[in-house]
Backbone as CSV, one residue per row, in Angstrom:
resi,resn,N_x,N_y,N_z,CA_x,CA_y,CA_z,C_x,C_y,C_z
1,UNK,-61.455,-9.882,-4.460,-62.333,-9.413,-5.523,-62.234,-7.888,-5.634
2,UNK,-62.238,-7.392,-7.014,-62.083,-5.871,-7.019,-63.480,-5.119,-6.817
3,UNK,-63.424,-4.141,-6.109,-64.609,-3.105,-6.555,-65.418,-2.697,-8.170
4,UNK,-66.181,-2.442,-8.001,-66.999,-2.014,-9.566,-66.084,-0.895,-9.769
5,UNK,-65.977,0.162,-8.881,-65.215,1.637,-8.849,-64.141,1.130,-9.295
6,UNK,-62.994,0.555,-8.928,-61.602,0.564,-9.363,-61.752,-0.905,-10.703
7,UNK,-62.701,-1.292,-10.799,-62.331,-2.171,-12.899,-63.077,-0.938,-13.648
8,UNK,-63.867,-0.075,-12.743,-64.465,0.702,-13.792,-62.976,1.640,-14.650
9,UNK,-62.339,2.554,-13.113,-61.202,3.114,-13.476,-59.864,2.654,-13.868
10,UNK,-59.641,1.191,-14.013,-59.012,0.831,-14.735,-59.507,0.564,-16.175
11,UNK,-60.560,0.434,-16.481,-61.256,0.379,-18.108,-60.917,1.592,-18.392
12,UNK,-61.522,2.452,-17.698,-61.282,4.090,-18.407,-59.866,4.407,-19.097
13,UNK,-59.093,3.979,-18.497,-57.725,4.629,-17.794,-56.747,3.921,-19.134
14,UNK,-57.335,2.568,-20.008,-57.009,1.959,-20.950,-57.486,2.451,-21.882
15,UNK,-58.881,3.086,-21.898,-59.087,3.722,-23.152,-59.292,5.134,-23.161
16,UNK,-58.749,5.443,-22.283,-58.565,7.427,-22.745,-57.084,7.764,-22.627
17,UNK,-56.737,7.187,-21.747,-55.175,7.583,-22.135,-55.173,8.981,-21.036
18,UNK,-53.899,9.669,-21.614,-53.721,10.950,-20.931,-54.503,12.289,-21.770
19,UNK,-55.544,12.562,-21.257,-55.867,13.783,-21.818,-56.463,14.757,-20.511
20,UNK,-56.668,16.211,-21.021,-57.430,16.939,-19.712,-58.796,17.056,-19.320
21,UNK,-59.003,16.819,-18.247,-60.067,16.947,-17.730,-61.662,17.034,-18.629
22,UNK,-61.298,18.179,-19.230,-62.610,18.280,-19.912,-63.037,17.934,-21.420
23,UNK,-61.490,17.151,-21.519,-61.602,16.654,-22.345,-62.311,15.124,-22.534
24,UNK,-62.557,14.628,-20.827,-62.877,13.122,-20.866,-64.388,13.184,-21.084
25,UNK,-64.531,12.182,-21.263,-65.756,11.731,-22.271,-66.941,11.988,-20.621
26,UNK,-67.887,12.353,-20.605,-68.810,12.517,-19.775,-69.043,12.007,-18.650
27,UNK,-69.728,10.655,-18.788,-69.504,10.058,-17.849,-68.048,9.890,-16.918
28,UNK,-67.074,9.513,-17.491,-65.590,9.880,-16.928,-65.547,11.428,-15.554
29,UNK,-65.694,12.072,-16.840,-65.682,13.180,-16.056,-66.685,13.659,-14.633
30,UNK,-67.783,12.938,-14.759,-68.886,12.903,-13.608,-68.537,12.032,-12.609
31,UNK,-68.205,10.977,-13.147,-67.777,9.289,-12.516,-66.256,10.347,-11.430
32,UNK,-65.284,10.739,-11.401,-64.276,11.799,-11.415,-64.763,12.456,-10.215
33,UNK,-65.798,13.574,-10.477,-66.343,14.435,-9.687,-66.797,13.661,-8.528
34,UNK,-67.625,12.567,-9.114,-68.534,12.258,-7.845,-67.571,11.601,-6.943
35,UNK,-66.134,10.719,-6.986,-64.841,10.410,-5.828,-65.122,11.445,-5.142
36,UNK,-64.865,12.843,-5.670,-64.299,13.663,-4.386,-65.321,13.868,-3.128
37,UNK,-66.863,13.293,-3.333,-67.435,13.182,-2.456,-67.819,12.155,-1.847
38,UNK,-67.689,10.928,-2.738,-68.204,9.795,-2.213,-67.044,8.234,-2.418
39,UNK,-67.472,7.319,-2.125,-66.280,6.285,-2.393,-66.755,5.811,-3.813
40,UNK,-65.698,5.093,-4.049,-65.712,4.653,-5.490,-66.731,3.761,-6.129
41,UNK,-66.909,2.988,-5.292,-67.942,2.316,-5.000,-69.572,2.801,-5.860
42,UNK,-69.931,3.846,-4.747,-70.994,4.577,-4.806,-71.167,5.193,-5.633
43,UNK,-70.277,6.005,-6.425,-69.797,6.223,-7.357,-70.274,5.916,-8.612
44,UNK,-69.898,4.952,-8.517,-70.293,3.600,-9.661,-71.468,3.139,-9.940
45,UNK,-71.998,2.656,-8.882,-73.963,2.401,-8.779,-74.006,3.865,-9.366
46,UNK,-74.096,4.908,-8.916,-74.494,6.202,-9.505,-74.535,6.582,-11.262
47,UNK,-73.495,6.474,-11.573,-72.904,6.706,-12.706,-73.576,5.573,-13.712
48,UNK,-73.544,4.291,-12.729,-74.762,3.146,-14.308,-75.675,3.324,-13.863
49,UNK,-76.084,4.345,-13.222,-77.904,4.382,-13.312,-78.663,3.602,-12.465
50,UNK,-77.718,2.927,-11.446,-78.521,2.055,-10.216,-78.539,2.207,-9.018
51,UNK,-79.118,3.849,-8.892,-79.348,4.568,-7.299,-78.802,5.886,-7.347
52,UNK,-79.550,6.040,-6.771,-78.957,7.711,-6.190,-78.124,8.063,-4.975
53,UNK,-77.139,9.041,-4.831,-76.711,8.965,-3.538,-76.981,9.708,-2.757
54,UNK,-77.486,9.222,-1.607,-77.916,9.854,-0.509,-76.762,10.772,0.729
55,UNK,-77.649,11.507,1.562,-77.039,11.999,2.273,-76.059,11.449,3.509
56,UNK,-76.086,10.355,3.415,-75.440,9.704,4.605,-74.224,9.026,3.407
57,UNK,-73.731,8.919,2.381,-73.006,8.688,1.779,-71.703,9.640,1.425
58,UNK,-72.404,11.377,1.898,-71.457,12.662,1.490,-69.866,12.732,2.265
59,UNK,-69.127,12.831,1.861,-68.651,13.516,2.838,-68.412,14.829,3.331
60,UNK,-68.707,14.677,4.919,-69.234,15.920,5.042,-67.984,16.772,5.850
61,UNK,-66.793,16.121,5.759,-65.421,17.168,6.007,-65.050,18.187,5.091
62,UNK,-65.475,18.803,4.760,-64.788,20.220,3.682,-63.232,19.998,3.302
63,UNK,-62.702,19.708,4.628,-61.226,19.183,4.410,-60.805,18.414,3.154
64,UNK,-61.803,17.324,3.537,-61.370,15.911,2.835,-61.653,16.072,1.326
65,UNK,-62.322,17.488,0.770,-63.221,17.775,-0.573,-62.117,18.156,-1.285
66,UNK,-61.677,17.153,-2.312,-61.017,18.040,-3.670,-61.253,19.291,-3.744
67,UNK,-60.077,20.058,-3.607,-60.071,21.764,-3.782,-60.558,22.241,-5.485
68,UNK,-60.827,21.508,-6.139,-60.886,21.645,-7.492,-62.087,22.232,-7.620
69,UNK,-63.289,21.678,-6.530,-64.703,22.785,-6.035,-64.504,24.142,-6.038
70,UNK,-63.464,24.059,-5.600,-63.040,25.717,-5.579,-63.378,26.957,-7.262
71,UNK,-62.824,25.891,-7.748,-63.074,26.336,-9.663,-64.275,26.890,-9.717
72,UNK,-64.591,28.269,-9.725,-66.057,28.579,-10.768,-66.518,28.398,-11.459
73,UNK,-65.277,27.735,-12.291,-65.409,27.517,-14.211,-65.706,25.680,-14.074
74,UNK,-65.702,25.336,-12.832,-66.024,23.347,-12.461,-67.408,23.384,-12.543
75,UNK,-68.545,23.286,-13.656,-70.019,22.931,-13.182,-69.890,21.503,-12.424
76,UNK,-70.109,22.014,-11.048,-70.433,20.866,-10.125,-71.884,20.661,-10.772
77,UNK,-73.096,21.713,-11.080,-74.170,21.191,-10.906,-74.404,19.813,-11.916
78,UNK,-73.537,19.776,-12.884,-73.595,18.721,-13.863,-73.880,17.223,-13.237
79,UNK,-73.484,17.047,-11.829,-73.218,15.428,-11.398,-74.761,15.607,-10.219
80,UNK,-75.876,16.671,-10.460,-76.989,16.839,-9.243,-77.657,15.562,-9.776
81,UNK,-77.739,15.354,-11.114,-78.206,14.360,-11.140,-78.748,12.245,-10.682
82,UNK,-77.379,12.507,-9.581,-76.888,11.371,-9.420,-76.964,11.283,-7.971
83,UNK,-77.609,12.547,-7.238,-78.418,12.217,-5.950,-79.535,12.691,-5.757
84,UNK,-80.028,12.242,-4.724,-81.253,12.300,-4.348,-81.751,13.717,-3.424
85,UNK,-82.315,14.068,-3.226,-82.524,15.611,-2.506,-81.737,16.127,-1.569
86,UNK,-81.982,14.801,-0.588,-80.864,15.216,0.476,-79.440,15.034,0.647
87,UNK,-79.230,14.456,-0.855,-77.979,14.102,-0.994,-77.062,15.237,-1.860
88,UNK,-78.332,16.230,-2.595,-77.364,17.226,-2.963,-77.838,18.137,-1.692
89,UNK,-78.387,18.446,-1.126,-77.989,19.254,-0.264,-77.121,19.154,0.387
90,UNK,-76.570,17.963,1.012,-75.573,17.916,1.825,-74.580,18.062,0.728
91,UNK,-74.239,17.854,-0.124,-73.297,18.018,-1.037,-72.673,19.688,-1.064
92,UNK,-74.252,20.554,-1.662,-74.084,21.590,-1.651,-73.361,22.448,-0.693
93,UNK,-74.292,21.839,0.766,-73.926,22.145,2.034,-71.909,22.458,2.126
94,UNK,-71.513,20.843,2.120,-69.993,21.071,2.195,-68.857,22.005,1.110
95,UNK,-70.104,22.396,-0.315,-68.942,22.959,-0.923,-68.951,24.091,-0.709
96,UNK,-70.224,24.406,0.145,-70.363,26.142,0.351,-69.497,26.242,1.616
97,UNK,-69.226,25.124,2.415,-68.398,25.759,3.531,-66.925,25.490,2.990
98,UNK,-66.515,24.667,2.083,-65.293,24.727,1.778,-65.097,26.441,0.959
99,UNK,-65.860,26.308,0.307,-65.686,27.832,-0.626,-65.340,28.936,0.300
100,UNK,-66.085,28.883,1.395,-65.729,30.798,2.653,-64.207,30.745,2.762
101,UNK,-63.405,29.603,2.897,-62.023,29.932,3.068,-61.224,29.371,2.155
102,UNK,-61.764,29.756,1.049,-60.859,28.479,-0.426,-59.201,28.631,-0.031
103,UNK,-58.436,27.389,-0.065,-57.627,26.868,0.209,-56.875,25.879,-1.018
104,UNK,-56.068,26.408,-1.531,-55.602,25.084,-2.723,-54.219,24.334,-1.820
105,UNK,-54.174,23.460,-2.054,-53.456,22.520,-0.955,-52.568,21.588,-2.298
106,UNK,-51.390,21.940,-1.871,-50.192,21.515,-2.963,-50.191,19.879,-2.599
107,UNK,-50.357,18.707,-4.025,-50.230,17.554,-3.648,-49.288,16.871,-3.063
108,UNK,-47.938,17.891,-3.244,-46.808,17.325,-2.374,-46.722,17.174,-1.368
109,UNK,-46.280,18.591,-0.505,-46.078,19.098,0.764,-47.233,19.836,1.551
110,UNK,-48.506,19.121,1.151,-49.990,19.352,1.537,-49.873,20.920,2.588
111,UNK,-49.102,21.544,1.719,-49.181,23.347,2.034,-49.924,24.313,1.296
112,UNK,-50.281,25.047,1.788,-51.240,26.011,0.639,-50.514,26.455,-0.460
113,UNK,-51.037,26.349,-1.629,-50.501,26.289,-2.630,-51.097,27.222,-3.862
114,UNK,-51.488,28.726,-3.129,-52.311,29.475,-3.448,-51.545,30.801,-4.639
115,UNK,-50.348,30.506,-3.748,-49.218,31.020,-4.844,-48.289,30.222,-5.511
116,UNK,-47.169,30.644,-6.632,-46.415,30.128,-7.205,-46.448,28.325,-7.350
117,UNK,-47.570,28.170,-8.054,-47.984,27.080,-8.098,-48.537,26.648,-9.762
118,UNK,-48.821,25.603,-9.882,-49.648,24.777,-11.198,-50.746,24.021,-11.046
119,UNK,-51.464,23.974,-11.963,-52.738,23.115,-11.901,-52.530,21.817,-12.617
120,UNK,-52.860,20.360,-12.240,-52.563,19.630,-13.681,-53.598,19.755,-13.874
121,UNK,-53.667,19.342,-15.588,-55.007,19.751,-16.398,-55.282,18.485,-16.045
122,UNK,-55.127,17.010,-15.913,-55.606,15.798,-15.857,-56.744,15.495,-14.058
123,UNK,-55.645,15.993,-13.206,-56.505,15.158,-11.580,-56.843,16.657,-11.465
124,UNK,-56.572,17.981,-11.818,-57.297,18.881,-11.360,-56.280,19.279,-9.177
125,UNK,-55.290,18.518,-9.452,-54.682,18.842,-7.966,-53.803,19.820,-8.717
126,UNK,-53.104,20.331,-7.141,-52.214,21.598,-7.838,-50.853,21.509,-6.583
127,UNK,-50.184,21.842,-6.904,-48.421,22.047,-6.978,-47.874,23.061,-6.957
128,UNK,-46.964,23.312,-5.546,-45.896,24.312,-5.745,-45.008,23.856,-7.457
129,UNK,-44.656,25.002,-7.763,-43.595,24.735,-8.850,-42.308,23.951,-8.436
130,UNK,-41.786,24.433,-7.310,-40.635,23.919,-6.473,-40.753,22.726,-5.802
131,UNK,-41.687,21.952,-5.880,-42.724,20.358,-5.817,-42.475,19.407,-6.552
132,UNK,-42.729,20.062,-7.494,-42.622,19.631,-8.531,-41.740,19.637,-10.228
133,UNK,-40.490,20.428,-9.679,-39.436,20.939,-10.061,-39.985,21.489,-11.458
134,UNK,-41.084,23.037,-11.362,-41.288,22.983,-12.646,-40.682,24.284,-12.859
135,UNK,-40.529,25.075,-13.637,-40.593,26.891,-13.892,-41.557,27.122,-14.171
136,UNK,-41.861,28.551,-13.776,-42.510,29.439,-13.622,-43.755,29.674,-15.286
137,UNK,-42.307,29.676,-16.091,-43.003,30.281,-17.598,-42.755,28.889,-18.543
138,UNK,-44.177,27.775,-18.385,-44.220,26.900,-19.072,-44.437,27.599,-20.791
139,UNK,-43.754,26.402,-21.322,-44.072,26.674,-22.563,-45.086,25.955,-23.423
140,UNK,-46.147,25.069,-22.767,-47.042,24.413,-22.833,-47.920,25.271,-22.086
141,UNK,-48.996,24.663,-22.729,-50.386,25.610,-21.819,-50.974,24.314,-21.017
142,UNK,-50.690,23.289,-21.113,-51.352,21.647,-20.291,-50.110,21.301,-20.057
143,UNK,-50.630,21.242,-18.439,-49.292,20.036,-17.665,-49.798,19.289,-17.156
144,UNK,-49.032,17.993,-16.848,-49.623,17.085,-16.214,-48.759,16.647,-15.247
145,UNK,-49.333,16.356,-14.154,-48.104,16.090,-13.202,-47.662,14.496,-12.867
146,UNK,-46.836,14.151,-12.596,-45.933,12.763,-12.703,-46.881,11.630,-12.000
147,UNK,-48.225,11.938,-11.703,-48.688,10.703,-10.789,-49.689,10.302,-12.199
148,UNK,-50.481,11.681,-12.964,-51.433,11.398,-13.910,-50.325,10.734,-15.440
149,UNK,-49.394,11.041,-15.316,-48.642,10.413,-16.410,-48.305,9.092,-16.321
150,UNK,-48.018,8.924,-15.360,-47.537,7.052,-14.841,-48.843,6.579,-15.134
151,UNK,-49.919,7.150,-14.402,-50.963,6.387,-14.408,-52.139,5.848,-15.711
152,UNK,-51.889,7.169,-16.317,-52.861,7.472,-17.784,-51.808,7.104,-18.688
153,UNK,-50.632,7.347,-19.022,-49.966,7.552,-20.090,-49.515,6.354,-20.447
């Protein structure tokens, strides 16, 4: 039997297609955010409105946190809605300790990827150029990288 989380993201994934990030329709985009802290699952109850997530649900490795927290321009506060007190604190908690040593971590060769690198506009992971065999001086302003294209496109 499948999870609610993965028929949810396969529904999505049929009707949005490939577009960027902020371009997905709301919920998407929250439903999105809230993976990088919690399972898909949880996720899901969250996102239809049946529970909040608590603090014993976070994860609380900084490691394990989508570097995409890192973004200033990412309103995390948009998804506070979808826990419960102690569940954004602990939330808060891990992105403030990921933030003291921001780290972008290339999806390939899981190396820092702080230079000579790309963002995809779709998963928000990022890529040496040489990873991902791209140049330097795209002539597009949105890339997407080969896992969000197979998958969305």
């Amino acid at each position: 039997m499948k999870s609610i989380g993965e028929h949810m993201l396969r529904l999505r994934k049929k009707v949005l297609g490939l577009v960027p990030f902020e371009k997905l329709d709301v919920l998407t985009r929250h439903f999105e955010m809230l993976i990088w802290f919690v399972d898909k699952d949880v996720a899901s109850i969250a996102v239809s409105g049946n529970g909040f997530i608590s603090e014993t649900a976070i994860e609380n490795n900084p490691n394990n946190i989508h570097c995409a927290v890192l973004d200033s321009n990412l309103a995390i506060d948009d998804i506070k809605r979808y826990f419960d007190n102690d569940g954004w604190a602990a939330l808060k908690q891990v992105v403030d300790i990921k933030r003291i040593n921001p780290t972008w971590i290339c999806k390939c060769c899981n190396e820092d990827s702080s230079n000579n690198s790309i963002c995809c506009n779709r998963c928000l992971e990022w890529f040496h150029f040489k990873c991902v065999n791209v140049k330097t001086t795209l002539k597009k302003k949105i890339w997407f990288c080969r896992i969000c294209k197979e998958t969305y496109d």
